[in-house]
N, C-alpha and C positions, 0 to 999 in steps of 0.2 A: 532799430534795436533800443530797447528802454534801458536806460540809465539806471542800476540799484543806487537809490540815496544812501546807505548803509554796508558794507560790505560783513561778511558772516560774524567774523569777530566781534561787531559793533553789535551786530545784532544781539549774538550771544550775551554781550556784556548787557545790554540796556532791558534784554528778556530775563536773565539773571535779576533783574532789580525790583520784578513783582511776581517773583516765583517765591513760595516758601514751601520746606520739605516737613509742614505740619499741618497734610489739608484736613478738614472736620466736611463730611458729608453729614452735612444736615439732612432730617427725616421727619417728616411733617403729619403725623398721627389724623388719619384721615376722621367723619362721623361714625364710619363701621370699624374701626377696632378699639380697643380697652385698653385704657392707661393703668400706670405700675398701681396705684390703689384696687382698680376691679380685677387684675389678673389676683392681686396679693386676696378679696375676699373671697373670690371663687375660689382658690385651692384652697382657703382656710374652711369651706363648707363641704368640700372635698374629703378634706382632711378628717372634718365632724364625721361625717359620714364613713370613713376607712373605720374607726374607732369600732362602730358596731358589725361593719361589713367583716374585720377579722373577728371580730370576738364570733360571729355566727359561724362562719368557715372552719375556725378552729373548733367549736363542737360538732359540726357534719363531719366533719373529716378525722377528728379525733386524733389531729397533730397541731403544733402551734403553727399556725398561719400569723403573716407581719404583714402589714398594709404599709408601704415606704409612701414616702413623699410625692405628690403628684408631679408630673414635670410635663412643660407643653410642649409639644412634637412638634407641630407644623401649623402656620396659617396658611390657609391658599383659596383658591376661588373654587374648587370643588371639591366632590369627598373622594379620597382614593382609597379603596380599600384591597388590602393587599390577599393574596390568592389563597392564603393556608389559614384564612378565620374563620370564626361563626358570628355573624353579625346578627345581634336582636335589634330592633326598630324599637322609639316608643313616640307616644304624642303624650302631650298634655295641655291642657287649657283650651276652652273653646274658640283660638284665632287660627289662621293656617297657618302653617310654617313653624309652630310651637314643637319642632322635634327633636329628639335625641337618639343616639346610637350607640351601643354597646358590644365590640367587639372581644372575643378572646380567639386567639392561636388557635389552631385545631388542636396540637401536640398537648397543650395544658388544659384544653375542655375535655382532651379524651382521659389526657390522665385523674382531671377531677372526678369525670363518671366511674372512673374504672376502680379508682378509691371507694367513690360512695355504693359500688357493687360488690366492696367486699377484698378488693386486691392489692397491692402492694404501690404504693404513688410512687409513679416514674415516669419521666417524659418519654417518649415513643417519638416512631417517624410519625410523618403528618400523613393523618389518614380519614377518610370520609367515616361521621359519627352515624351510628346506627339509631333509626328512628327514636327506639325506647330513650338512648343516651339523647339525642336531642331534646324531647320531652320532657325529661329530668330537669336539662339546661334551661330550659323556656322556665319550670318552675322556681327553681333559682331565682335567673335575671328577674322575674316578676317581683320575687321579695326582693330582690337589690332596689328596686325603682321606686316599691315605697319607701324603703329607709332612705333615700335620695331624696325623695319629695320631703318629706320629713325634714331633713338639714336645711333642705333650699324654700322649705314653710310654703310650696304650690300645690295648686291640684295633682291630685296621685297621676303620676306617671304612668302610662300601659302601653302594653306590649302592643303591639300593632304587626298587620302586615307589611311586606316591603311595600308593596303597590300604592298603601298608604303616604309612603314619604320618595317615591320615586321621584315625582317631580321635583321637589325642593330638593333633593338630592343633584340634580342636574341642573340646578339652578344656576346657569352664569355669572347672576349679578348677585350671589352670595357669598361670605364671607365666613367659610367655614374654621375651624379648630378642635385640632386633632389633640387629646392630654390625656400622656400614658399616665396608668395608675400601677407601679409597681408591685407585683405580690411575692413574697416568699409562702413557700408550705413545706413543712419539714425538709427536704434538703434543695429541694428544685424551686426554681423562680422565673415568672415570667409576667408578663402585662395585661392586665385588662383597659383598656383602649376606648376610651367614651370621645364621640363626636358630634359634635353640635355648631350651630352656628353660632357668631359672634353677637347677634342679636337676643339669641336665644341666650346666651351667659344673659345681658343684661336686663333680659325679663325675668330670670330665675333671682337675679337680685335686687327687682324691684326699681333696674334703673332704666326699666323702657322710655322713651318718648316718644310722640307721637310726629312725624313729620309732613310738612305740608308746603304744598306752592306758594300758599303765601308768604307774605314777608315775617319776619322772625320780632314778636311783640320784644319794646324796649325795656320792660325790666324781665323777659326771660334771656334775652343777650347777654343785659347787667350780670344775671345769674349764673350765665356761663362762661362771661369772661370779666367779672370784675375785680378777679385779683390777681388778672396778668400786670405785671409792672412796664412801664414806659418811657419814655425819655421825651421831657417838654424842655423846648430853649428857646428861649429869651434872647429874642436878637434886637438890639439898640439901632445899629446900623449897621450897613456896607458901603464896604467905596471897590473899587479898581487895583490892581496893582500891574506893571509890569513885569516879570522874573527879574530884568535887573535891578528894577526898585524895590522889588519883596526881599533881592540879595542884600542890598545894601541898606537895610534896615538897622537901624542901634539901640541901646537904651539912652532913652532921651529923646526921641526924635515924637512927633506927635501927629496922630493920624485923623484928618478928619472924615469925619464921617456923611452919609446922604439923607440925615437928619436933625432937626432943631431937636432943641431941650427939651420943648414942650412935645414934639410929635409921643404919639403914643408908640408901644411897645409889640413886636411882634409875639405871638406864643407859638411855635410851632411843633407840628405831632410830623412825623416822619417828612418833612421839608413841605408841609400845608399847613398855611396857617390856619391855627382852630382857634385862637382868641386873640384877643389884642387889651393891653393892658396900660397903666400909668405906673412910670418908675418913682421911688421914694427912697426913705432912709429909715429905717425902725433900730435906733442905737448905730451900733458898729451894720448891723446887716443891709441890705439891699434888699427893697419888698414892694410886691408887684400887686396893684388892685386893680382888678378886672372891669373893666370896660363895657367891653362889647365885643358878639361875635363876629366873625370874619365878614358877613355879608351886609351886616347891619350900618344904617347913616351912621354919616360922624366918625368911620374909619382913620381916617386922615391918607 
């Protein structure tokens, strides 16, 4: 039978001593998605774009139409599209992959047709649109995608088949984003629904790059991390301690160190030394002139 060294209360108390009830789950923003600046320009192009999108709406329809705030639904690895829309496809740009999708409801595509044929806008149940109303729709979406290209300053957007963008639609290894666009029309409101990939935001804003097996050139690294901040220290020396000789420690007592005066100075980035330096005095400060790298003769 094995011996517990610790019986539960000890345990408890000693597990108690590196528990804290303030955990932070860290989230590490992979290459395929968009930091708080590219979500904030996309929906500010979004936004440009809403500006003309109601001002057209409300003369077809010949009620005040309001274009709200864009807001994003969902990131995920495929597109799911839910059972009661009309989804238009588009491409643009001569690469593959360069797609977009434009969803509305069925209940507010049929209400929009059933207005612009004349009748009273109201939401209905959700019902399959009759060819002609389809047709309508297609010409719509078409002007919505130029005034979209327009805002996003790309080649005109078009309307496409599904078969067109089936594949990239089932694409596993993509990083799609689903961001509803809000609409009011006279009393009723509901969402027109654009989906694209995460790549795609960053080619409609110019911030594609290209990636490759090879190694990543050192001033485009500089350029994408050179104003992450660091922590370098300066370490003089180490020695040893015992816990009861680190307890019994005072002011006044003097600790030597497993270095002469002259030895040089460590620099370290995350407990690797990246430089090595000579200690000095500049006034009252403490100031370190650089040496040599870590690998280089004459380390000490």
């Amino acid at each position: 039978m094995t011996q517990e060294l610790l019986n539960p209360e000890e345990r408890s108390a000693l597990k108690s001593l590196y528990t804290t009830p303030d955990v932070v789950v860290a989230v590490f923003p992979s290459v395929s998605q968009l930091d708080k600046e590219q979500q904030a320009a996309f929906f500010n192009k979004l936004t440009q774009w809403g500006v003309h999108f109601q001002r057209e709406l409300t003369s077809l329809l010949r009620l005040p139409c309001t274009f709200l705030p864009p807001q994003q639904m969902i990131v995920s690895q495929s597109q799911r599209w839910r059972g009661d829309e009309e989804i238009f496809h588009a491409v643009y740009g001569p690469h593959k992959g360069q797609t977009l999708s434009l969803a509305l409801p069925r209940p507010f595509a049929a209400a929009l047709c059933e207005r612009l044929f004349g009748s009273p806008i109201s939401l209905q149940a959700d019902r399959a649109l009759m060819a002609s109303e389809r047709s309508l729709l297609r010409e719509l979406v078409a002007e919505w995608l130029v005034q979209l290209s327009t805002a996003f300053n790309v080649m005109t957007l078009r309307l496409s088949n599904k078969d067109e963008t089936e594949s990239e639609e089932n694409d596993l290894n993509t990083l799609w984003m689903r961001v509803e666009c809000p609409i009011r029309c006279g009393t009723i409101e509901a969402g027109l629904f654009i989906s694209l990939s995460v790549d795609s935001v960053r080619d409609l804003l110019g911030l594609t790059y290209k990636q490759t097996k090879t190694k990543i050139a050192r001033q485009e690294l500089m350029e994408r991390l050179g104003d992450v901040p660091l922590d370098l220290h300066a370490v003089l020396g180490e020695t040893e301690f015992s816990l009861d000789a680190l307890a019994s420690l005072r002011i006044g007592d003097v600790i030597t160190l497993d270095r002469h005066a002259e030895d040089l100075v460590d620099l370290k980035l995350d407990q690797g030394v990246l430089l090595r330096a000579r200690a000095g005095l500049a006034g009252q400060n403490v100031v370190l002139e650089i040496v040599s790298g870590p690998k280089e003769k004459g380390n000490g």
